[in-house]
C-alpha positions as CSV (number, residue, x, y, z in Angstrom):
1,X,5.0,5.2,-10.2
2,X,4.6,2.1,-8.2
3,X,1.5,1.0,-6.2
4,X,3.1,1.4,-3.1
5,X,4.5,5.1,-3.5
6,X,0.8,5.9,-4.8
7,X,-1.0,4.0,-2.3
8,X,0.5,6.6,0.5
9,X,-0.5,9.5,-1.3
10,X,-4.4,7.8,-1.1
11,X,-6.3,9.7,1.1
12,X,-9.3,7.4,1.4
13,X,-12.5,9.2,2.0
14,X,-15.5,8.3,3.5
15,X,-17.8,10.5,3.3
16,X,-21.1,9.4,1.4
17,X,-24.2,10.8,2.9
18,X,-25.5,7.4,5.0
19,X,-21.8,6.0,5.8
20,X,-22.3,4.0,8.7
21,X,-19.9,2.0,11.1
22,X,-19.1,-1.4,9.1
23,X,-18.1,1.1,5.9
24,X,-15.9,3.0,8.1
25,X,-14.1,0.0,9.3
26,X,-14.0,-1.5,5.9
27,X,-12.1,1.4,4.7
28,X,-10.1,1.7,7.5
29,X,-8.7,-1.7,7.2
30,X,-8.3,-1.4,3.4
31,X,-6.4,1.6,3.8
32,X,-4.0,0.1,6.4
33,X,-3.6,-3.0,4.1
34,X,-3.0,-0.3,1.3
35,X,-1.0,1.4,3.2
36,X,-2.4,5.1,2.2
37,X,-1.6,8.3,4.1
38,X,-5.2,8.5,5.8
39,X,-8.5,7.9,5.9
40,X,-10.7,11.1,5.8
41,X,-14.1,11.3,7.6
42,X,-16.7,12.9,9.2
43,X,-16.4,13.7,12.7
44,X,-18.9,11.4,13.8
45,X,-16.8,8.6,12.7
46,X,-13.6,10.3,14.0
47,X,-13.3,7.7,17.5
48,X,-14.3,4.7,15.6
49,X,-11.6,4.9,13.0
50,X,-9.2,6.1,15.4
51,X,-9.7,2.7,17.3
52,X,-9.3,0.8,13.6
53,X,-6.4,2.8,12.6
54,X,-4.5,2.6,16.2
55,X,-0.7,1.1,15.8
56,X,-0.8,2.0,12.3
57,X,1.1,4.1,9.7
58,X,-2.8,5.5,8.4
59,X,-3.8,8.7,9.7
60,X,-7.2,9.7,11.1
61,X,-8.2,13.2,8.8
62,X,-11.5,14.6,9.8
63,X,-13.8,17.1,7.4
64,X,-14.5,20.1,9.3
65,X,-17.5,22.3,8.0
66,X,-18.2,19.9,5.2
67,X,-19.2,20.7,2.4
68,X,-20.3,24.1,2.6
69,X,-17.7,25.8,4.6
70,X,-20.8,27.6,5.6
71,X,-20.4,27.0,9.3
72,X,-18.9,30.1,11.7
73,X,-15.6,30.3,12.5
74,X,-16.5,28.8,16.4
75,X,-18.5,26.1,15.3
76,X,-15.2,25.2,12.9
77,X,-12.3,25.8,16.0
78,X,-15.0,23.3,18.2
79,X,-15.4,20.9,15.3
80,X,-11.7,20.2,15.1
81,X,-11.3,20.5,18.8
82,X,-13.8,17.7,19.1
83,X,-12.1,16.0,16.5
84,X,-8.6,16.0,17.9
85,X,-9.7,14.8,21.2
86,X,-11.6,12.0,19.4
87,X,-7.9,11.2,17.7
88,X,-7.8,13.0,14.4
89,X,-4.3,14.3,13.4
90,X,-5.3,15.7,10.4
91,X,-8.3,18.5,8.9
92,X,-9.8,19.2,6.2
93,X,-11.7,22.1,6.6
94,X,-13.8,24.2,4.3
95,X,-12.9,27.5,3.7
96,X,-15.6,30.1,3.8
97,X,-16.7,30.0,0.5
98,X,-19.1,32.6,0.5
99,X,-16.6,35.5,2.4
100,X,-14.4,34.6,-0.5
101,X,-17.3,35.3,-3.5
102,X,-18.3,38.3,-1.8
103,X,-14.7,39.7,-1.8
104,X,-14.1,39.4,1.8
105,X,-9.9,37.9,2.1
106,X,-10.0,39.0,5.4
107,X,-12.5,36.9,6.7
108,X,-10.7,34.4,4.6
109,X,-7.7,34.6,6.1
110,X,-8.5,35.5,9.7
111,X,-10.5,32.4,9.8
112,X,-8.2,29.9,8.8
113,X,-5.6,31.6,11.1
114,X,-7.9,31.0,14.3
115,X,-7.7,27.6,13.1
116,X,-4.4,27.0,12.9
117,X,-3.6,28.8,15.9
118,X,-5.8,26.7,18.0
119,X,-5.2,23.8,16.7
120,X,-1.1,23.4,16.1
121,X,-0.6,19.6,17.0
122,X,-2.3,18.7,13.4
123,X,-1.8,19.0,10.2
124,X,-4.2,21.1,8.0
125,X,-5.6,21.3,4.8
126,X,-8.0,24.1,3.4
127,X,-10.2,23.0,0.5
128,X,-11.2,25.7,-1.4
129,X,-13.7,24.6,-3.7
130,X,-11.9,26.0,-6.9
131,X,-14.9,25.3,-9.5
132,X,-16.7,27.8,-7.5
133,X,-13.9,30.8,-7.7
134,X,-13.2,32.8,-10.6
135,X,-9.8,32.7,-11.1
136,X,-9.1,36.7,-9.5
137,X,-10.9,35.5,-6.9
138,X,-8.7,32.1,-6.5
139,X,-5.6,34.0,-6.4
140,X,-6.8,36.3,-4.1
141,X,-7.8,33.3,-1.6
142,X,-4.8,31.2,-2.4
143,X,-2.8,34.3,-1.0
144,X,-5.4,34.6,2.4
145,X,-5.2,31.1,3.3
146,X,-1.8,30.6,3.0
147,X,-1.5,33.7,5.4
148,X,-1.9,30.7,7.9
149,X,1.0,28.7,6.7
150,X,-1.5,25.4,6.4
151,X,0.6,22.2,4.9
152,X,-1.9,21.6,2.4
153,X,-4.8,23.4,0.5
154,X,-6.4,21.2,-1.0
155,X,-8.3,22.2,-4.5
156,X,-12.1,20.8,-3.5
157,X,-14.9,18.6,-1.8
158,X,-15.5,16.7,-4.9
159,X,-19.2,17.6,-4.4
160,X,-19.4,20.3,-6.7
161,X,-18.5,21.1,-9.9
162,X,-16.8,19.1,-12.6
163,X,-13.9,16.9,-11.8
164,X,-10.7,17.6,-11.0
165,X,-8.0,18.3,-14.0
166,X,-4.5,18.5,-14.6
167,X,-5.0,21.7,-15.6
168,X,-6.3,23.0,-11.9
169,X,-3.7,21.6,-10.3
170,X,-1.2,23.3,-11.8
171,X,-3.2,26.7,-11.9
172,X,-3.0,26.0,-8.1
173,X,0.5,24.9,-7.9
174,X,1.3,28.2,-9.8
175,X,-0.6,30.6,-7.1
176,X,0.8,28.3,-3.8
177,X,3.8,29.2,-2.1
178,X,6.0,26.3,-2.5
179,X,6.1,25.4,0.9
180,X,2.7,24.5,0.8
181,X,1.8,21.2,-0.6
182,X,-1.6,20.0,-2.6
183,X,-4.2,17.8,-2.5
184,X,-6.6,17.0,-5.4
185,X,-9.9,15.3,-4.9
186,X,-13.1,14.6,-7.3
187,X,-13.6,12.7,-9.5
188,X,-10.3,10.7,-10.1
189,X,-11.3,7.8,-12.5
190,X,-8.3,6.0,-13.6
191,X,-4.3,5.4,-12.2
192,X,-3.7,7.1,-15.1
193,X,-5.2,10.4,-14.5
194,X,-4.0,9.6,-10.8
195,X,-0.7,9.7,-11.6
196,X,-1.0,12.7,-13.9
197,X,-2.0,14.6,-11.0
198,X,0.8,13.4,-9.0
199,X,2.8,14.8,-12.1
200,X,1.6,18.1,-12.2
201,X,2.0,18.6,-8.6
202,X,-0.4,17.4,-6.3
203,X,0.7,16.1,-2.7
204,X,-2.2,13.7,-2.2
205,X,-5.3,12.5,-3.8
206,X,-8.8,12.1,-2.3
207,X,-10.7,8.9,-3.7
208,X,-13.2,6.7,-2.1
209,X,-12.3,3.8,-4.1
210,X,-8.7,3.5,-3.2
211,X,-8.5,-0.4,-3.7
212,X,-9.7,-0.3,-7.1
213,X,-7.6,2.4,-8.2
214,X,-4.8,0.8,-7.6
215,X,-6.0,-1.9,-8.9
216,X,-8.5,-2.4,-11.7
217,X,-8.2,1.3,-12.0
218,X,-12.4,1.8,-11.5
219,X,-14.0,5.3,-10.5
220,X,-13.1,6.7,-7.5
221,X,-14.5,10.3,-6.0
């Protein structure tokens, strides 16, 4: 795979606790010399790299109730309201980890399809922290998000849990309807393993070291 078909799978994350404004427009301007598909932050950040970003092939993807997912479903819909109007045209947004643990798809699914419903203009990705769900439980969510017809899910924060493998991406690519595409994020160390997961079916990656995994191949997250 060459650098620059893997470059616009790149979604580059900033999203360290402490990011302030220079990092964000460092990233910003290495993913548009990159050329990746976005550049994934907190909503804080949204406006700024929106103004970085502007005239550019590099979409603006905001976290919404990051990490936890712990956040109601209002405080999610205004979060990515907020965010749009700030000039994010994509989210990735939590799931409610917790309904899903305690057996509640409903909540699951009825949640993300207020989101997508109030929110049509963008594109959406679910993360569903899959180190936290046994795998009954995974299939069972798979099946509730994708109620909502979301273009991605997306198989973690990369904040909990070990890394991401080959291995969970194609346990997810087995549960997801095809139509829906997949992102893998944590813990991608080498173009190697990068391209692996490209392999076994993932959509996009989530690094915060895009540069040097293109490059030098160093640790990315």
């Amino acid at each position: 795979m060459g650098s620059t078909d893997l470059a616009g799978r790149l979604d580059l994350a900033v999203l360290a606790p402490g990011t302030h404004r220079d990092q964000v427009r460092s990233a910003c301007r290495e993913a548009r010399e990159l050329g990746c598909a976005a550049v994934c932050v907190a909503p804080v950040w949204v406006g700024e790299a929106a103004k970085m970003l502007q005239g550019s092939s590099v979409s603006v993807a905001a976290v919404i109730g990051f990490p936890l997912g712990a956040s109601t479903t209002l405080s999610k819909v205004v979060e990515a309201l907020e965010c749009i109007k700030q000039g994010a045209s994509e989210l990735d947004i939590v799931i409610h980890v917790g309904a899903a643990l305690s057996g509640d798809y409903k909540a699951v699914r009825n949640e993300a399809r207020e989101i997508v419903k109030r929110t049509p203009e963008v594109l959406h990705k679910f993360i569903l922290e899959m180190g936290l769900l046994p795998e009954a439980t995974l299939k069972r969510t798979v099946k509730a998000v994708a109620a909502a017809d979301p273009a991605f899910l997306k198989t973690g924060t990369g904040t909990t849990g070990p890394g991401i493998t080959v291995a969970a991406v194609q346990q997810l690519r087995q549960m997801a309807p095809a139509s829906i595409r997949l992102k893998a994020s944590g813990g991608i160390r080498t173009r190697q393993q990068a391209e692996a997961l490209v392999a076994a079916g993932a959509d996009r990656l989530g690094t915060s070291r895009a540069g040097e995994l293109l490059g030098s191949g160093g640790e990315s997250h």
